[in-house]
Every structure is written in structure tokens, then in C-alpha cells.
C-alpha positions in Angstrom: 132.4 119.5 104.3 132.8 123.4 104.6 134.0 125.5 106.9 130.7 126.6 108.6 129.8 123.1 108.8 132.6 122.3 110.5 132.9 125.1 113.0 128.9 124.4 113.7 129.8 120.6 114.5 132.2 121.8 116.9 130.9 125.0 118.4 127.3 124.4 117.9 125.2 128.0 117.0 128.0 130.2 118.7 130.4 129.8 115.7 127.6 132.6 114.2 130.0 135.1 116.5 132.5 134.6 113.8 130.7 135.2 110.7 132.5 138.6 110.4 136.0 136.9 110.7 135.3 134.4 108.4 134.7 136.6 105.5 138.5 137.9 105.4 141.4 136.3 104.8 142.0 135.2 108.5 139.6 132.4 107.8 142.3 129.7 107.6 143.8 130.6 111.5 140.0 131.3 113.2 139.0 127.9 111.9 143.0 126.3 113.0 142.2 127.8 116.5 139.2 126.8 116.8 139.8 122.8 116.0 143.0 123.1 118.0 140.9 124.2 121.0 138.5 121.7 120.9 140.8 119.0 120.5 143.0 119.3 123.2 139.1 119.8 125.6 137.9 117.1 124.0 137.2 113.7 125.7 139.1 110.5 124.7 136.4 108.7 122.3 134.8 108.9 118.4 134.9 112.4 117.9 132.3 113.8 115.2 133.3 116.5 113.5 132.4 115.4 109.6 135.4 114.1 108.6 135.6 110.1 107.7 136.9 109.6 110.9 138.6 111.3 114.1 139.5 109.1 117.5 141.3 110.5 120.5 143.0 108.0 123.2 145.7 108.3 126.1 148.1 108.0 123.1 147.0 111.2 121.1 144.7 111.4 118.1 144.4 109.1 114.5 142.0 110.4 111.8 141.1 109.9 108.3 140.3 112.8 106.4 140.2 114.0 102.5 142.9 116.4 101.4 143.5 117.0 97.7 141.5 115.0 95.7 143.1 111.5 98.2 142.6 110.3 101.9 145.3 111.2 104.4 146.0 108.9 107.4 147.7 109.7 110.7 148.2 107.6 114.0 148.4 108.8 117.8 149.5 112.3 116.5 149.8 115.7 118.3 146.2 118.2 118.4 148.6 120.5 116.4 149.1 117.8 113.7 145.5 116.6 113.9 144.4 120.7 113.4 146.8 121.0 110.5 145.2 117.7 108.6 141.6 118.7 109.6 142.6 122.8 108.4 144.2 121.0 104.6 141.1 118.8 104.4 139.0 122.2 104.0 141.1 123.8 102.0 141.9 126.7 104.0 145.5 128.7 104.6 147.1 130.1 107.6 148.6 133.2 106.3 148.5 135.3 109.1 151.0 138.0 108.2 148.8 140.8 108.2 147.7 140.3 111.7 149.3 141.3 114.7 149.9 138.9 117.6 148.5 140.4 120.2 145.5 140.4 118.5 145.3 136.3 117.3 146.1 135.5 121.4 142.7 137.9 122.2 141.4 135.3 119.3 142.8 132.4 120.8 141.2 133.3 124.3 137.5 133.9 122.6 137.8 130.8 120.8 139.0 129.0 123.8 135.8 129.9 125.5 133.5 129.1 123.1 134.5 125.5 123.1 134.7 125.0 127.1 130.7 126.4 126.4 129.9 124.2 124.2 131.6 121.3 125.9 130.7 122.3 129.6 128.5 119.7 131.6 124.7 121.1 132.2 125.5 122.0 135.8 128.8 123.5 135.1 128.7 127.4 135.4 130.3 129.2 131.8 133.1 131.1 132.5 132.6 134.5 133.7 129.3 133.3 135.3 129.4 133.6 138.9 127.6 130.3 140.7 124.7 130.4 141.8 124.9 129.9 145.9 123.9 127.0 147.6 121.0 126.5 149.7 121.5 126.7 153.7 121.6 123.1 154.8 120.6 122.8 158.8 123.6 121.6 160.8 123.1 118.0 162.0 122.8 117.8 165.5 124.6 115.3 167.2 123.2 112.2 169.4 121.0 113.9 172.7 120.3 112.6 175.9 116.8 110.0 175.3 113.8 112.3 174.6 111.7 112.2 177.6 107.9 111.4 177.5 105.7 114.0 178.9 102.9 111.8 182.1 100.4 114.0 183.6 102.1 115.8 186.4 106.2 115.0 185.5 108.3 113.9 183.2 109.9 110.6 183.3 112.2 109.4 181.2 111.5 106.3 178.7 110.4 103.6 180.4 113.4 100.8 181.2 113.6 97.0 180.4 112.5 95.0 183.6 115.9 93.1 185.3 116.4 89.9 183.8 115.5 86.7 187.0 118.2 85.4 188.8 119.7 82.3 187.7 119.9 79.5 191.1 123.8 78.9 191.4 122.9 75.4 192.2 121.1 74.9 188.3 124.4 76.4 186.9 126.4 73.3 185.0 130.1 73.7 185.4 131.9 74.5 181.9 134.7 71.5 181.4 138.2 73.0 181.7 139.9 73.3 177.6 142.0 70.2 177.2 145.4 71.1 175.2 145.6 68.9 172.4 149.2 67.1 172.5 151.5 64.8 170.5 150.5 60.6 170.5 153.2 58.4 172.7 155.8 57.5 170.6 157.8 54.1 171.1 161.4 53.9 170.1 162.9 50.4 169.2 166.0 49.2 171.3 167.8 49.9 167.5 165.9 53.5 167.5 167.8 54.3 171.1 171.0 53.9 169.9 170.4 55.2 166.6 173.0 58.2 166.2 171.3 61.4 164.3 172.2 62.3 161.2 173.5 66.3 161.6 175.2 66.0 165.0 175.9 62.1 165.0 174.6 62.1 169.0 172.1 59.5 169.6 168.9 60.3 171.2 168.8 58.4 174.6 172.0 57.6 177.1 170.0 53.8 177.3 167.8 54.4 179.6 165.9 57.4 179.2 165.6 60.2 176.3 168.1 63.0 176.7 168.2 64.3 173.0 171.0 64.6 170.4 172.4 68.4 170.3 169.8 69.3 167.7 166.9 68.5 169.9 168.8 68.9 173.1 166.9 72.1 174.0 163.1 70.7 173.8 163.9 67.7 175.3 163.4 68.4 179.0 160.0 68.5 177.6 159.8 64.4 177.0 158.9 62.0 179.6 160.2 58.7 178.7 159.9 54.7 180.1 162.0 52.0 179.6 159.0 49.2 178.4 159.6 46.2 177.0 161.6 46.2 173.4 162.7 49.6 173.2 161.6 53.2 175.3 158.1 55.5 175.7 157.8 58.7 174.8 155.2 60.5 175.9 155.3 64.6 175.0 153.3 66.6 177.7 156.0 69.6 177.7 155.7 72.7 175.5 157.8 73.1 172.1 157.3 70.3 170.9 155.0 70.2 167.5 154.1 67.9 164.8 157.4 69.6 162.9 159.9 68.9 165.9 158.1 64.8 165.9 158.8 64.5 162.5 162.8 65.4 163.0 163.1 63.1 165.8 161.6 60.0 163.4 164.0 61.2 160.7 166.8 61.2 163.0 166.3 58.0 164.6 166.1 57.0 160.6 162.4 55.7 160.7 160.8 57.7 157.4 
């Protein structure tokens, strides 16, 4: 691969601007610049620049490239390390000692935009370019009063939906009043009754009616009981108590 070649691949026909540079000895640092510049603007992906091969990721760039005769590998290395291998693999040198600074940073700038022009999207104005200025767009008007149709003599507006009938009261059917689900009636045995809780040791009736052990004590007002025949009902009509709540009351009266 030589060094037009290369500059071509990633310059396209503008690297011609630098036919006159590359004819002196500051070959070596317009080519460096150049592949440094087009690195870091580069997207992450294959990139093709003639070499073997040449990927940039999130992680920085790996390559293969020919350099003396061998093949040189490196891995998720800097642009500057990437521009060195690429600059070795044509076999060109940086000496730059006979130019001034000032004047490789006026270099760097020049070679900076050629590679944002050859990389810029089709849409995307080149720098320096001023944009070209948008068309006027009409405002949108917002939402009017409805347009109004034009009758011989006035103007009326758009013509209404006739009034829905009356509906005869009498032909109206009631809607049922929402019945609260509730708990089923629970029966406790006479053993159940006197069964004393396991976390507060209180039982959960006095004998004759359900008064609660301390850890139900405060939903308990909520329980209407009767004394029936073999033990006492239960029947939960109050609010707090829940499915949950029912199941602590069977474990405490030990039924499982």
C-alpha cells in the first residue's frame, strides 16, 4: 500500500491538495496527521483503509498491519498508537525538525477539515459553509369556533343532533343495591371457646359470647356471636375483619 493510496482511502480526491507537501521531507507528519485525524472522526466499526485489518470500538482501536518485512498486532489501543503502526507500516518518518510549530498546527487544522469533509453526512453543511435557510413554514392555527355554512339569506351554524326521546320513569328497572361480599359463619367447638391463644394466652370467648384474646381484641366488636348447640356462631358483618384476620383466629383457637 503507498502513501497516496492510503491518504485517497481516507480523504477521497481532496488528499490531491497535498501533492506539494508530500514531495518533501514532511511526508512522514502530513500523512501521521492525517490518519490521526480520521481516526479519532471515525465511527466505531471495520474501518477500510488498506491495511489487513483496522476495527474501532467503545474500547479504542485493534489492527493488523505489515511493518518490516512481519505483521504487527495491537488491541484497544490509543488513535496515537494506531497512527504510529499505520505511519511504520508505510515506511515513512516523522522528522519534523526543520519545521516550525506554528506552522504543523495551521497543518493540523487543514487536515482536520479535510477529513470532517470527507466524512460529513450529505445534508451536513462543510465547515465554513454557511446553511442554507429554511423555508417559511405557516404557523398552525389553533382549534376555531365550528365553520359556519353559508343558507340563502343567513348564516347558521352547523346543523345540531336532534334531542335524544324521553325515557317513561315508569319503564326504568331499578339497579340492585352492591352487596358487600363478607366472611362465611364460623362455628367454634365448646373446646374452641375455651381454647387459650397462643401469643397472649387469653382465650377467645368469656363462655358465652366472643370477646377476643388481646391480639384480636380490637376487631372484635366487629363479631356477632350465638350460643347454639355444641359450641358458639360466629357470624362477621363488621368491618376489619379479612380472610387474613379468619385465618389467625382458627390458628389461635388451634384448628389448622
Amino acid at each position: 500500500m503507498g502513501t497516496r493510496d492510503f491518504l485517497e482511502k481516507i480523504l477521497g480526491p481532496s488528499y490531491k491538495a497535498l501533492e506539494s507537501l508530500l514531495k518533501t521531507d514532511l511526508e512522514g507528519v502530513v500523512v501521521a496527521r492525517a490518519a490521526l485525524a480520521w481516526l479519532k472522526n471515525a465511527p466505531e466499526g471495520d474501518l477500510f483503509c488498506g491495511c489487513p485489518m483496522l476495527y474501532k470500538s467503545e474500547d479504542g482501536i485493534s489492527g493488523l498491519v505489515e511493518c518490516n518485512g512481519g505483521n504487527y498486532l495491537f488491541v484497544d489501543s490509543t488513535p496515537e498508537h494506531a497512527t504510529a503502526a499505520l505511519v511504520s507500516s508505510l515506511g515513512l518518518s516523522l522528522d519534523k525538525s526543520f519545521t516550525k510549530d506554528l506552522d504543523l498546527a495551521k497543518l493540523g487544522h487543514s487536515l482536520d477539515l479535510l477529513v470532517k469533509a470527507q466524512s460529513k453526512a450529505p445534508d451536513e453543511p462543510l465547515l465554513g459553509q454557511t446553511a442554507k435557510p429554511l423555508a417559511p413554514v405557516a404557523p398552525i392555527q389553533s382549534p376555531t369556533a365550528p365553520p359556519q355554512i353559508k343558507t340563502a339569506g343567513r348564516i347558521s351554524s352547523l346543523p345540531t343532533a336532534p334531542p335524544l326521546p324521553k325515557e317513561d320513569p315508569r319503564t326504568l328497572t331499578p339497579t340492585p343495591p352492591l352487596v358487600k361480599p363478607g366472611l362465611p359463619k364460623l362455628k367454634l367447638s365448646e373446646i374452641e371457646m375455651g381454647k387459650k391463644c397462643g401469643v397472649c394466652g387469653k382465650a377467645q370467648t368469656d363462655g358465652k359470647k366472643f370477646v377476643g384474646c388481646s391480639c384480636l381484641k380490637g376487631i372484635a366488636k366487629s363479631v356477632k356471636s350465638q350460643r347454639v348447640p355444641g359450641g358458639l356462631l360466629l357470624d362477621f358483618e363488621g368491618e376489619g375483619w379479612d380472610i387474613d384476620a379468619k385465618i389467625t383466629l382458627l390458628e389461635a383457637v388451634g384448628r389448622k
